[in-house]
RODO-520309 format. One record per residue: x, y, z of N, C-alpha, C in turn; chain. Coordinates in steps of 0.2 Angstrom, whole numbers, padded with zeros to 4 digits, always signed. Each point is the difference from the previous one (the first is absolute). Layout:
BEGIN
   n_px   n_py   n_pz  ca_px  ca_py  ca_pz   c_px   c_py   c_pz  loba
      X      Y      Z      X      Y      Z      X      Y      Z     A
...
***
This chain:
BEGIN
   n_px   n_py   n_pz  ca_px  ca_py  ca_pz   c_px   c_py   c_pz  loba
  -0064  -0068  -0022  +0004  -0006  +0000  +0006  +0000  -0005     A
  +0006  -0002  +0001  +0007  +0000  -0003  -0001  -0004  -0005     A
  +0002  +0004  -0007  +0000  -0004  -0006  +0005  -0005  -0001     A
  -0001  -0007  +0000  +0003  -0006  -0002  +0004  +0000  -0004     A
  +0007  -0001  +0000  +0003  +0001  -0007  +0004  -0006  -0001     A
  -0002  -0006  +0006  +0004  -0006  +0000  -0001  -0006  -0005     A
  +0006  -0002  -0001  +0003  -0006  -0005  +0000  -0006  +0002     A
  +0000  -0007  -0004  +0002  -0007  +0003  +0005  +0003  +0004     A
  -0002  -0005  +0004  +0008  -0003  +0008  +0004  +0002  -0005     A
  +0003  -0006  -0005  +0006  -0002  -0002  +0003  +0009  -0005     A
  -0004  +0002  +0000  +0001  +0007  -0005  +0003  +0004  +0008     A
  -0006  +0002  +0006  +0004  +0006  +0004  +0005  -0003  +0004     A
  +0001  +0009  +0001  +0005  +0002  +0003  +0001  -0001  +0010     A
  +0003  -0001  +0001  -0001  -0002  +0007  -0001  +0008  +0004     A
  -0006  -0001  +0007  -0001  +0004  +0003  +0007  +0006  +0003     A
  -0003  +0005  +0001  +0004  +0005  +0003  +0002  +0000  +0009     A
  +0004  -0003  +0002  +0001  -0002  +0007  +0002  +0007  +0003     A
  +0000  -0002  +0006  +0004  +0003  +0005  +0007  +0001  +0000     A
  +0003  -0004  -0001  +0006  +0001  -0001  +0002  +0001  -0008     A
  -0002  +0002  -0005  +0001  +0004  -0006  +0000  +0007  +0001     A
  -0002  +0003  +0005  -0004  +0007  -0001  +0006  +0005  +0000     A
  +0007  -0002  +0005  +0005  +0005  -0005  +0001  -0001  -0006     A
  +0001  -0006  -0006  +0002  +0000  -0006  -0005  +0004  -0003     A
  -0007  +0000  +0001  -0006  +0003  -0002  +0002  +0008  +0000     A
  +0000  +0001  +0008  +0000  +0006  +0001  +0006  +0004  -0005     A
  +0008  -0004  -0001  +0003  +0005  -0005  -0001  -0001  -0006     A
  -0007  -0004  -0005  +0003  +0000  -0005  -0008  +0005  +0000     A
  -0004  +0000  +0004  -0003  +0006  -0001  +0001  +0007  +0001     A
  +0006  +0000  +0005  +0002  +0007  +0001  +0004  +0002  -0008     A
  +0003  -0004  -0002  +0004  +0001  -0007  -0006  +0004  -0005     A
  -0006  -0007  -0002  -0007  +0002  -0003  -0001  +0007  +0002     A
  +0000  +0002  +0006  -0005  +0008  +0000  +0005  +0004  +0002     A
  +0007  -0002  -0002  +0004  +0006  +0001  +0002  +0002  -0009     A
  -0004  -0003  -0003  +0001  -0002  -0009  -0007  +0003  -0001     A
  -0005  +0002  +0003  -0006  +0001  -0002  -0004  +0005  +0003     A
  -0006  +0006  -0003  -0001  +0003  +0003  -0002  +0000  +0005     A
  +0000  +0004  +0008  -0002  -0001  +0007  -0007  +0001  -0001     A
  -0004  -0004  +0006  -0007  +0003  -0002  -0002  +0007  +0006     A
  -0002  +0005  -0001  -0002  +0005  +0000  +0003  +0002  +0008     A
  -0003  -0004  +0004  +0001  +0003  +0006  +0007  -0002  +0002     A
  +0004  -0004  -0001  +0006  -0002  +0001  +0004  +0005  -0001     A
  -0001  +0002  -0009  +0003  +0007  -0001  +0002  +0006  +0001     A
  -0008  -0001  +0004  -0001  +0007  +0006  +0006  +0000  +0006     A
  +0000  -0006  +0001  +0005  +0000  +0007  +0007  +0000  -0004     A
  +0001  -0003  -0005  +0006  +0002  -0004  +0005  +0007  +0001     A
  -0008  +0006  -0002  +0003  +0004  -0003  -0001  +0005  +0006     A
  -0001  -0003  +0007  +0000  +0004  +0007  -0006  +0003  +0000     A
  -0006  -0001  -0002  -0006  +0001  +0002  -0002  +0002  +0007     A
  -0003  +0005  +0004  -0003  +0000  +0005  -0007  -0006  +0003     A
  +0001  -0001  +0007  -0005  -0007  +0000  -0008  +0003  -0003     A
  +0001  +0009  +0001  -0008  +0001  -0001  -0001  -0001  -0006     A
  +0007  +0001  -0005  -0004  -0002  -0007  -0001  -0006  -0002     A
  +0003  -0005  +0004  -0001  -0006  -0002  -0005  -0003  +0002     A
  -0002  +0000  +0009  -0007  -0002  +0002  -0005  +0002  -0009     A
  +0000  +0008  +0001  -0007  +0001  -0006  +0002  -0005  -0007     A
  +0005  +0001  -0001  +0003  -0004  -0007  -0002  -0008  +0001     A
  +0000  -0003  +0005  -0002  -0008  +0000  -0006  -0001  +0002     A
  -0003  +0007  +0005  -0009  -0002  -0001  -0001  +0000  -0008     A
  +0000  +0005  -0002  -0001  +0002  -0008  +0002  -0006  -0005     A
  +0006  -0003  +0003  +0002  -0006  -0005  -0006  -0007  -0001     A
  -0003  -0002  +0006  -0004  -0005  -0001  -0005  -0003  -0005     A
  +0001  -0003  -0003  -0005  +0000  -0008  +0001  +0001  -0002     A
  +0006  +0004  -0003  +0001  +0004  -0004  +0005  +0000  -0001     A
  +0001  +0002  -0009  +0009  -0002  -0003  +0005  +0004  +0000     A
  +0005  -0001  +0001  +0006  +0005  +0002  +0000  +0004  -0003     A
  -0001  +0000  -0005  +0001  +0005  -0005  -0006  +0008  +0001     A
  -0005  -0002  +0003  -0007  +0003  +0002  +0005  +0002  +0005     A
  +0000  -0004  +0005  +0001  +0005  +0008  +0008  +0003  +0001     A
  +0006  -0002  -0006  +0002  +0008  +0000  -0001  +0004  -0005     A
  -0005  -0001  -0004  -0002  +0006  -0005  -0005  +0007  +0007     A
  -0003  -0005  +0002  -0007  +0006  +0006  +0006  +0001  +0004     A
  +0006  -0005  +0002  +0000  +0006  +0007  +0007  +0004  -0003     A
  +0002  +0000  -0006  +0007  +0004  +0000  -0003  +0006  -0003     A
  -0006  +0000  -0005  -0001  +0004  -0004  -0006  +0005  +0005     A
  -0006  -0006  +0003  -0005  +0006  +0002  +0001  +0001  +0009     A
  +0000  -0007  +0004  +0001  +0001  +0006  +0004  +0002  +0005     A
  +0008  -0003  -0001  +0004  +0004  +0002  +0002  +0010  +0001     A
  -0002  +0001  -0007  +0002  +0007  +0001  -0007  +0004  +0002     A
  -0005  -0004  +0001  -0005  +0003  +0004  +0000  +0000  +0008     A
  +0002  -0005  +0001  +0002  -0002  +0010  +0008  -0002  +0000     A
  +0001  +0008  +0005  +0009  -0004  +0001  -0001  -0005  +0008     A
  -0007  +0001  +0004  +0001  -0002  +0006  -0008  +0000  +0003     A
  +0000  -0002  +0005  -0007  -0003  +0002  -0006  +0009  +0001     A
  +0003  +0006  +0000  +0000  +0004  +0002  -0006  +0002  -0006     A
  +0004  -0002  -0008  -0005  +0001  -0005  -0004  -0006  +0000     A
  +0000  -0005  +0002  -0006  -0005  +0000  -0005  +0003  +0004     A
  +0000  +0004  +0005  -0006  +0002  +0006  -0003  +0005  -0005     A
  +0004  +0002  -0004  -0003  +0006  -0002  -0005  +0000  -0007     A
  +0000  -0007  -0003  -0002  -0002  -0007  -0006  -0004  +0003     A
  -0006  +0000  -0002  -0005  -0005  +0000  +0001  -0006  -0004     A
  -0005  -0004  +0003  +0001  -0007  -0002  +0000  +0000  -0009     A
  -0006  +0005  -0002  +0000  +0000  -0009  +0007  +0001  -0002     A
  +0003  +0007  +0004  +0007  +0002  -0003  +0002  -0007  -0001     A
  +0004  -0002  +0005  +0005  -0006  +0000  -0001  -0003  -0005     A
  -0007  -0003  -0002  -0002  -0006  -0003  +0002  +0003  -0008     A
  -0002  +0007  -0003  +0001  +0001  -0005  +0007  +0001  +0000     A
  +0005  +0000  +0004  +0008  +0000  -0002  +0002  -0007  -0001     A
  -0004  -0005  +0004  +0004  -0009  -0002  -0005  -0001  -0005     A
  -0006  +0003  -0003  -0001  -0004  -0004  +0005  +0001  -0005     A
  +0001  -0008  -0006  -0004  -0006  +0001  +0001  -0006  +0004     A
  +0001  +0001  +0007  +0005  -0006  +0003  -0006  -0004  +0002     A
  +0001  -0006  -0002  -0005  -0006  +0003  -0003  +0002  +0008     A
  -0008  +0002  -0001  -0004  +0001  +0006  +0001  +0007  +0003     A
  +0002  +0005  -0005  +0001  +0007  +0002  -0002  +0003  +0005     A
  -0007  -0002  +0000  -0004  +0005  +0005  +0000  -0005  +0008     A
  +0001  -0004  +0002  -0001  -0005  +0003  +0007  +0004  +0004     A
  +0005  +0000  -0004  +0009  +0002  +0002  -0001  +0007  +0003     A
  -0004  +0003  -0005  +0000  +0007  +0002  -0002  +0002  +0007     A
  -0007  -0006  +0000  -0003  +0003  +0008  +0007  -0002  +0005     A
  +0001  -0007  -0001  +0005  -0001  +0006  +0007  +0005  +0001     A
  +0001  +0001  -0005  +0007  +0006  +0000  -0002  +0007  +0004     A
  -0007  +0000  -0002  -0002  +0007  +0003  +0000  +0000  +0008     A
  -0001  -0007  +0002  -0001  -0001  +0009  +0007  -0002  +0003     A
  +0004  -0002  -0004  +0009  +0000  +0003  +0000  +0005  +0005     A
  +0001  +0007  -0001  +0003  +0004  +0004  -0003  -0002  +0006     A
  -0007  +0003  +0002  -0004  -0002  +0004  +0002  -0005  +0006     A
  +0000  -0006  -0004  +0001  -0006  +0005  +0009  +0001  +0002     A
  +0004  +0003  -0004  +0006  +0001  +0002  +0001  +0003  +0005     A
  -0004  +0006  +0000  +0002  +0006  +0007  -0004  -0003  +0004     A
  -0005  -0007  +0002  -0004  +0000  +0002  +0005  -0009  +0006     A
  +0001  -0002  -0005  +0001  -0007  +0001  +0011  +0001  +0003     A
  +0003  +0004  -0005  +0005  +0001  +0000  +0005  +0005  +0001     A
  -0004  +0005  +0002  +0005  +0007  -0001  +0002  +0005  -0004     A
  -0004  -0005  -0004  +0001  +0004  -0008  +0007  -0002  -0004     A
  +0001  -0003  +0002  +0009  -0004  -0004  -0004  -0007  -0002     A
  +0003  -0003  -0007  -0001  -0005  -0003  +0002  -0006  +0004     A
  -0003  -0005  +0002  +0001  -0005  +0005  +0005  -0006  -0005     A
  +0004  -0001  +0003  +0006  -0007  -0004  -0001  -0006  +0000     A
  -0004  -0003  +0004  -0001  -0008  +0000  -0009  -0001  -0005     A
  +0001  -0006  +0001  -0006  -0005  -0006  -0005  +0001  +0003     A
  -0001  -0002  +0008  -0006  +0001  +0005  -0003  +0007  -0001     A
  +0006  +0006  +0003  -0002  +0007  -0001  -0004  +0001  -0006     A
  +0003  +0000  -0005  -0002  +0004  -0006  -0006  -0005  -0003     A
  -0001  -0005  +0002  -0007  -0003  -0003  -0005  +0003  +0005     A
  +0001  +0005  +0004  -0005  +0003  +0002  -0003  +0006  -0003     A
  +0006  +0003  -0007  -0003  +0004  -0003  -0005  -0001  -0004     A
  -0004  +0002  -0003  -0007  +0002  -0004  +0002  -0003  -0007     A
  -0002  -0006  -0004  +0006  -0002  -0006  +0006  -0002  -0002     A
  +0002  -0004  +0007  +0006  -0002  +0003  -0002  -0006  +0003     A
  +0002  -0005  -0008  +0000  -0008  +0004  +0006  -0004  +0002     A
  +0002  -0008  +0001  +0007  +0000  +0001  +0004  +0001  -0006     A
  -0001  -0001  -0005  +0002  +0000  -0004  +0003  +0008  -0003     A
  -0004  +0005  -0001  +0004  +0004  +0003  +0005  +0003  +0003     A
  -0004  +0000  +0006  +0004  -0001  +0006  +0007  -0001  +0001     A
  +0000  -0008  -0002  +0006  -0003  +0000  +0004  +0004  -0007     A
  -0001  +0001  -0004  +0002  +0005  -0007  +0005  +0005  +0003     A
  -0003  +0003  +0005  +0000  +0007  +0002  +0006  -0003  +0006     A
  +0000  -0003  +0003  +0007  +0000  +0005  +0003  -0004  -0003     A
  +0000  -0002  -0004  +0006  -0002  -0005  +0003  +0003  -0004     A
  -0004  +0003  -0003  +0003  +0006  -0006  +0000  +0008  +0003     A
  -0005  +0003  +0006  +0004  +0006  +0001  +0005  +0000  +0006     A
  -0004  -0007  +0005  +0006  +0003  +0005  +0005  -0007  +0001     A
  +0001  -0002  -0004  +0005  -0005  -0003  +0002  -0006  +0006     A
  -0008  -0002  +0003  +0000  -0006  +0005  -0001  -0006  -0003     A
  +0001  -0005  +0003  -0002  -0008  -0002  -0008  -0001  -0001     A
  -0003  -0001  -0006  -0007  +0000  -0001  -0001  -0005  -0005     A
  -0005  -0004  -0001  -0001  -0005  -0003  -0009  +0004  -0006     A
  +0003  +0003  -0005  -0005  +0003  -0002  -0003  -0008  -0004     A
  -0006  -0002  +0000  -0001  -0004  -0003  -0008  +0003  -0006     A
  +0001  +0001  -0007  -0007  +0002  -0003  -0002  -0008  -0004     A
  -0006  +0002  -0007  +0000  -0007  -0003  +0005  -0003  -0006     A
  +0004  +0006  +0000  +0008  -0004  -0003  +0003  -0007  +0006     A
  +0001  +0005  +0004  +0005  -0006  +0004  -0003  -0005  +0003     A
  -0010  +0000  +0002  -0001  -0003  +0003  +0000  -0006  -0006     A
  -0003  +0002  -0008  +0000  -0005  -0006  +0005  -0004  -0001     A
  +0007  +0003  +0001  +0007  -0002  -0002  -0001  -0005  +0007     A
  +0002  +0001  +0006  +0003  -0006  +0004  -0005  -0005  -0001     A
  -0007  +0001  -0001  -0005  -0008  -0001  +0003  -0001  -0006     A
  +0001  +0002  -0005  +0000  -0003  -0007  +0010  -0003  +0000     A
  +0004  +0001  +0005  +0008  -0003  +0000  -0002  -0004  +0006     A
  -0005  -0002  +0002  -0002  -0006  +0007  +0006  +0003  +0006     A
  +0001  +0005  +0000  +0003  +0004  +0007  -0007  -0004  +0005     A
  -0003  +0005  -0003  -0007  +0001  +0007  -0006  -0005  -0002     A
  -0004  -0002  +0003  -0009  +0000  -0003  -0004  +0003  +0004     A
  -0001  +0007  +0000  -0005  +0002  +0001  -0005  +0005  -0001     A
  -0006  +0002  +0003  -0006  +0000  -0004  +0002  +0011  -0001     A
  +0002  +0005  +0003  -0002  +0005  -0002  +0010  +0003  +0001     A
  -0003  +0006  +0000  +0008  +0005  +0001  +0003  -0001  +0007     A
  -0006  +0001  +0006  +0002  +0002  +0007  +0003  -0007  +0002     A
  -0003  -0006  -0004  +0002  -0005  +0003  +0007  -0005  -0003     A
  +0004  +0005  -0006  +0003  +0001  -0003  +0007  +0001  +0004     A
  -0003  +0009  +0002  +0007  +0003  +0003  +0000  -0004  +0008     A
  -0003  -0002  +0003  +0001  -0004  +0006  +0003  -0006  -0002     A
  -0002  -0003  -0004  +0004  -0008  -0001  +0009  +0005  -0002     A
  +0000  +0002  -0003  +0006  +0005  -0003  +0004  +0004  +0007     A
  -0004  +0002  +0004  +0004  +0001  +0008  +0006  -0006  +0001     A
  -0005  -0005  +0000  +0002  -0006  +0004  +0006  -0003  -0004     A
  +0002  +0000  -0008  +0003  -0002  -0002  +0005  +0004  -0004     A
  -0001  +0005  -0001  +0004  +0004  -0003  +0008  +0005  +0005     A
  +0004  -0001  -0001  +0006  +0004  +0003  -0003  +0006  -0001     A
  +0001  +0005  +0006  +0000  +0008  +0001  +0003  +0001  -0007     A
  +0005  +0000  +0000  +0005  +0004  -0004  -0004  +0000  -0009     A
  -0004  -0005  +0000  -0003  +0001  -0006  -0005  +0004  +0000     A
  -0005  +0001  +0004  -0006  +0003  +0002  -0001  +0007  -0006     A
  +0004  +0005  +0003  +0000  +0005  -0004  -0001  +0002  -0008     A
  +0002  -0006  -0004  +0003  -0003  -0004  -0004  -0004  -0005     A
  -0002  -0003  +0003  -0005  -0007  -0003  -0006  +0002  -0003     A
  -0004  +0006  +0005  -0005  +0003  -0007  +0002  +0001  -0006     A
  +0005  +0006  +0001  +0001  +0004  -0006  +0003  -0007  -0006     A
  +0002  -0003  +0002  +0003  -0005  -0006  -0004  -0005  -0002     A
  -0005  -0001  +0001  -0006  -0007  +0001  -0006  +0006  -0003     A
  -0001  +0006  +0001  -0005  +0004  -0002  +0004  +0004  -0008     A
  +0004  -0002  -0001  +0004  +0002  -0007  -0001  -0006  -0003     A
  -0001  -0004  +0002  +0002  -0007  -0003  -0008  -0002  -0003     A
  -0003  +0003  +0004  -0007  -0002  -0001  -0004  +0004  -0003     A
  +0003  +0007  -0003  -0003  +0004  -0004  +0005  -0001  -0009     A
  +0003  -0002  +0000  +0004  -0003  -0007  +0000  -0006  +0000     A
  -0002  -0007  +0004  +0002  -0003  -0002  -0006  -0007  +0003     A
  +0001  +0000  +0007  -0005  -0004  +0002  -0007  +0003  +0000     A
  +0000  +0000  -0004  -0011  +0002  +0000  -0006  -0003  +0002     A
  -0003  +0002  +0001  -0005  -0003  +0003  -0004  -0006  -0006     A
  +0000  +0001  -0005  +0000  -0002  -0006  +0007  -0002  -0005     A
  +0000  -0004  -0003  +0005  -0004  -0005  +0006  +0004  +0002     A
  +0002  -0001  +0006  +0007  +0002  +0002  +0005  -0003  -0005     A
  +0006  +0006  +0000  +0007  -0003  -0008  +0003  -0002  +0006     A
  -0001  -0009  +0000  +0004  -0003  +0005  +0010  -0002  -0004     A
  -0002  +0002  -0006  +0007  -0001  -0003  +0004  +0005  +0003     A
  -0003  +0006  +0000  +0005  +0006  +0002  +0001  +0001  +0006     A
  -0002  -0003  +0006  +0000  +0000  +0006  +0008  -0002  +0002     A
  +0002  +0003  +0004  +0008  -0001  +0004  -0002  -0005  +0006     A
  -0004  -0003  +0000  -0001  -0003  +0008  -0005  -0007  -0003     A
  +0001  -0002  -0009  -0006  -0004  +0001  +0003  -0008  +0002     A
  +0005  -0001  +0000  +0003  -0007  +0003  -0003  -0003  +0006     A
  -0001  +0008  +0006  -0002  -0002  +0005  -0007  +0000  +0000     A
  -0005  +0000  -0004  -0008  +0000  -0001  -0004  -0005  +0000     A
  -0004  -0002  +0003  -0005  -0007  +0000  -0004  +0000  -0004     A
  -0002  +0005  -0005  -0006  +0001  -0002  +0001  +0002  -0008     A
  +0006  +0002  -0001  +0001  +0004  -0007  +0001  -0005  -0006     A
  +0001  +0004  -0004  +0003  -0007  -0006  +0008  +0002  +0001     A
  +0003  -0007  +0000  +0007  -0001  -0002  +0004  +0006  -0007     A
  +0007  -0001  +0002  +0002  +0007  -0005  +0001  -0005  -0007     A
***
């Protein structure tokens, strides 16, 4: 359940609409263009291949950025340049190269079964849409959507518990999980933000909006917030 952080009426700030969402969107693009990128964004910054990034945002979940590029830059990348070494490494190997990343062994087996379902289901080429790729072993929407957003640079609506937190907590959305999050966010969000909207709401919500005592002073968007304290 989303931690309450709301004030008397006469103290807050009015809801986050519909039609705010460009001013939003550029004082956030300004925020994360001033602040560290979070890990996988990076990735696609710095021309990442989609194979590294799929394994790099399995390996991300639960787990703090600083963790999943320390395992994948230091022990897992320069052990698998391609699915080629994944067939070749058993499920222990893999697990001992991403440890410590949140649920190692759980990651390890489904990494191990990618290839597999790739040459089986798709020819063996990495599939580029949401539907596809949540057919992989380990591969929910929310990666998914990560991964054609960030490696093959489509319109994707990644939504985790940063951004499903934030839009309840600025009265954007009311609703109860992630999935039910990025679907209201289809419906109302313009394309051209989609790409874009994670990576600055998931930056937002590792510095700033917390799931606990968010620094609503420091926040760039708290004017438009239902729930925060006033500046």
């Amino acid at each position: 359940m989303l931690e309450s952080v709301a004030f008397p009426p006469s103290l807050r700030r009015s809801a986050l609409k519909v039609s705010d969402i460009p001013a939003v969107h550029r004082l956030l693009s300004a925020d994360f263009a001033a602040s560290p990128a979070p890990v996988i964004d990076l990735m696609g910054a710095q021309g990442e291949s989609p194979f590294r990034i799929l394994l790099a945002t399995i390996c991300s979940a639960r787990t703090k950025d600083a963790c999943t590029s320390k395992v994948c830059r230091e022990k897992l990348f320069p052990a698998v340049a391609g699915w080629n070494d994944v067939r070749r490494l058993s499920a222990d190997e893999i697990a001992r190269l991403i440890y410590p990343v949140g649920f190692y062994r759980q990651k390890a087996e489904a990494i191990k079964k990618i290839p597999d379902v790739l040459d089986a289901r798709f020819g063996g080429r990495l599939p580029e849409t949401v539907e596809e790729l949540c057919e992989l072993p380990g591969v929910g929407r929310k990666t998914a959507n990560l991964v054609v957003a960030v490696a093959f640079g489509k319109p994707a609506i990644c939504v985790d518990v940063h951004v499903h937190r934030i839009m309840n907590r600025l009265g954007l959305l009311k609703t109860r999980d992630p999935l039910e999050t990025e679907m209201a966010l289809r419906r109302i969000l313009p394309v051209r933000y989609w790409t874009t909207w994670n990576a600055c709401f998931v930056s937002l919500g590792q510095r700033i909006c917390a799931p606990r005592n968010p620094r609503c002073a420091a926040c760039p968007i708290r004017r438009y917030c239902a729930t925060g304290k006033p500046a």
